[in-house]
C-alpha positions in Angstrom: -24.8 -4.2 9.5 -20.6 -5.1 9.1 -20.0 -8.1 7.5 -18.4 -11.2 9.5 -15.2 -10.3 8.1 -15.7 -6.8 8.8 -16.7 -7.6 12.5 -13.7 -9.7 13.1 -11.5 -6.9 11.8 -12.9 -4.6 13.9 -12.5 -6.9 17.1 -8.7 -6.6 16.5 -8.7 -3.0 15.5 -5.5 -1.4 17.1 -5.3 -3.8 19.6 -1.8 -4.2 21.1 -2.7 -7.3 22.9 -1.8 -8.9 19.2 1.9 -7.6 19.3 4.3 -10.6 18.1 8.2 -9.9 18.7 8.8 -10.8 14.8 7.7 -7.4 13.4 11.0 -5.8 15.6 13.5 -7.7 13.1 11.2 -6.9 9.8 11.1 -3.2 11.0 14.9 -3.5 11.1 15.2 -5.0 7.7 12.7 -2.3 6.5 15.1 0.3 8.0 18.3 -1.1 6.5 17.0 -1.1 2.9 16.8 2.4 3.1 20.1 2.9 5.3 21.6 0.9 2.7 20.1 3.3 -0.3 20.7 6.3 1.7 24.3 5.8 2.2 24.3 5.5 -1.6 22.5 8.5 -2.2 19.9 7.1 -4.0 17.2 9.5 -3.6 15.3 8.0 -6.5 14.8 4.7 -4.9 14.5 6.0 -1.4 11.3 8.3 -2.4 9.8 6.1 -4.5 9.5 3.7 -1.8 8.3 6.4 0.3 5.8 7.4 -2.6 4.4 3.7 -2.4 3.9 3.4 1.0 2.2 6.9 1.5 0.2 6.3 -1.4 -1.2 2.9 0.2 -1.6 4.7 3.3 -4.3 7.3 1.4 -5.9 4.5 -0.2 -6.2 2.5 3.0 -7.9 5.4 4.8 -9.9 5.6 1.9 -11.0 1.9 1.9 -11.4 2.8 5.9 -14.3 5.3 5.0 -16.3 3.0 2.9 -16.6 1.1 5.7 -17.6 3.9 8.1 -20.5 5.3 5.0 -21.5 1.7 4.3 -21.4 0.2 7.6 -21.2 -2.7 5.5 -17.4 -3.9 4.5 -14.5 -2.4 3.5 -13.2 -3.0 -0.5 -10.9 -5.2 1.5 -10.4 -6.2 5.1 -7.4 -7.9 6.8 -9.3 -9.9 9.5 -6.6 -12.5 9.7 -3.4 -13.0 12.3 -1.8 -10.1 12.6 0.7 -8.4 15.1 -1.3 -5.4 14.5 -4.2 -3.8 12.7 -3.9 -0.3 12.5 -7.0 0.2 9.8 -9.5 -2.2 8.7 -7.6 -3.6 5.6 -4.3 -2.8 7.2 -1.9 -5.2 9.2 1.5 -3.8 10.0 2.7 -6.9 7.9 1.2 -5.1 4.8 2.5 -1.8 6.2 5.9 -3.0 6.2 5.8 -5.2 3.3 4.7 -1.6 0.8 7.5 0.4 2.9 10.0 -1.4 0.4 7.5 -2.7 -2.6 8.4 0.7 -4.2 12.2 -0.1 -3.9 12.3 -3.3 -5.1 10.1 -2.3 -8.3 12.2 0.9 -9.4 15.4 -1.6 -8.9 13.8 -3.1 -11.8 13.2 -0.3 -14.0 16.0 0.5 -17.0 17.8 3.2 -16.4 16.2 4.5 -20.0 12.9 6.1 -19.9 12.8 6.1 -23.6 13.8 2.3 -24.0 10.4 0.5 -25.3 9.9 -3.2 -24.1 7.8 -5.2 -26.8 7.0 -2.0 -28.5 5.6 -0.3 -25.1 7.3 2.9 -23.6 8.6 0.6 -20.1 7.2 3.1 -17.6 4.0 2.4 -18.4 4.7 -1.4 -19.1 6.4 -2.5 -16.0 3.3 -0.1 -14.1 1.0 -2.8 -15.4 3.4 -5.5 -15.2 4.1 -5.1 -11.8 0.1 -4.2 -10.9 -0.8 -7.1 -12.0 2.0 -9.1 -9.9 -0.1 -7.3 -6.9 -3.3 -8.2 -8.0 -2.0 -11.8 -8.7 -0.6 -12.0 -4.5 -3.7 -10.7 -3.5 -5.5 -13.0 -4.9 -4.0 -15.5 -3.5 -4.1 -14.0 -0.2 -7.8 -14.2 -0.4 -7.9 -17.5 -1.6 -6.7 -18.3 2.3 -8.6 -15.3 3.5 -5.9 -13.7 5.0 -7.4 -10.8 2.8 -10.9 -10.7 2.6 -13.7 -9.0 -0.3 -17.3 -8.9 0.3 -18.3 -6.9 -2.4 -19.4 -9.1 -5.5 -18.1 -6.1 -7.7 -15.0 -6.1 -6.0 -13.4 -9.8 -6.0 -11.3 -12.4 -7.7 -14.4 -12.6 -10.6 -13.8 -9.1 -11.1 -9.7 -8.0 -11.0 -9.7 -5.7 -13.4 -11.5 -3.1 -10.9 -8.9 -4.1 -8.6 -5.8 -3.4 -10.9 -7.3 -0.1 -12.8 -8.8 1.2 -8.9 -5.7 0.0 -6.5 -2.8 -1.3 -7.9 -2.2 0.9 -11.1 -2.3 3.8 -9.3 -0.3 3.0 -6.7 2.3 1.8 -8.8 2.3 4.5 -11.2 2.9 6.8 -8.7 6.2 5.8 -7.1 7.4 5.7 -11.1 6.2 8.9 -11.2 8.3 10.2 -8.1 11.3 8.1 -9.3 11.9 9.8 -12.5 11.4 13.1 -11.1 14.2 15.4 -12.2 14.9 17.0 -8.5 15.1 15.9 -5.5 13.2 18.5 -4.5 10.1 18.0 -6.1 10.1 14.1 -5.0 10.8 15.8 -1.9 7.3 18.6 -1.8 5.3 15.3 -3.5 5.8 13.1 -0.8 5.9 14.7 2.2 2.5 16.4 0.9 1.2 13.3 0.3 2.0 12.0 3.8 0.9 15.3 5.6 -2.8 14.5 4.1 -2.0 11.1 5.5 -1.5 12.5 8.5 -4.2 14.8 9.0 -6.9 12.3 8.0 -5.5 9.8 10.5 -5.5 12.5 13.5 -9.1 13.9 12.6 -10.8 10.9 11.2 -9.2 8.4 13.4 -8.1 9.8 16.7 -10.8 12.4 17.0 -13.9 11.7 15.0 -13.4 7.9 15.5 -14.3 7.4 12.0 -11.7 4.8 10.9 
């Protein structure tokens, strides 16, 4: 049986009744980040953004089918006000928020690969630097249960699962699409990515009903 979190979730599971006019202006600002990187031709930023948020799109459908094998919880569920809840630990605040987490953490990243920050290659230091900075929000955003963990393997007691399962991952992959050496590859890896995304939305969502 769904938790009570799980159950409120699911009461405001795409339902459009929630719409609130502020997500128009965040979608703008969302959009103009990348206008603003596009018109520079900064393809590196602009796909590792776009790695991010398809990559927290996989995982989210993932979380989305524990829930439909457990009929338990989710890893995490968004039960909270929202404009929108497209997926049981989704809100389009979320949504929008990781469309430009991936630009605003390759912004930060030297220009040198092989530069080492306290004797650490960087890439892999500002991963975990910056996973943990997740980790760290989330928490907080449970705390006030705006983000919400049943699991007693999967909470605030436990946040190394949380950074090695989620957040290192994600992370790691838009570093991984930035400092691809063509445009084309970051190209193929993304739009792969959010194909798979696609697909699993259409058949598990819209016709098997499954998240």
């Amino acid at each position: 049986m769904p938790t009570p979190s799980a159950q409120r979730a699911l009461s405001i599971l795409r339902d459009g009744s929630q719409f609130q006019w502020y997500v128009i202006p965040i979608f703008v600002l969302v959009m103009y980040v990348y206008a603003c990187e596009i018109e520079r031709r900064n393809w590196n930023l602009v796909f590792a953004g776009l790695m991010l948020w398809t990559t927290d799109w996989f995982f989210e459908i993932l979380n989305s089918f524990v829930f439909h094998f457990t009929n338990y919880t989710p890893l995490w569920g968004a039960p909270g006000k929202t404009a929108y809840l497209p997926l049981i630990g989704l809100n389009i605040e979320i949504c929008l928020n990781f469309a430009i987490l991936g630009i605003v953490f390759a912004k930060m990243l030297p220009p040198d690969k092989s530069l080492k920050v306290l004797g650490v290659p960087n890439r892999p230091f500002f991963a975990v630097v910056y996973a943990i900075i997740c980790v760290f929000i989330e928490i907080l955003l449970n705390s006030v249960n705006a983000l919400t963990w049943d699991y007693s393997w999967w909470n605030a007691r436990a946040p190394w699962l949380i950074f090695l399962v989620a957040y290192l991952p994600l992370v790691s992959s838009s570093i991984w699409v930035y400092d691809m050496k063509t445009v084309r590859r970051k190209i193929v890896t993304v739009v792969t990515l959010l194909g798979l995304d696609v697909v699993c939305l259409v058949v598990f969502g819209a016709l098997l009903k499954w998240i």
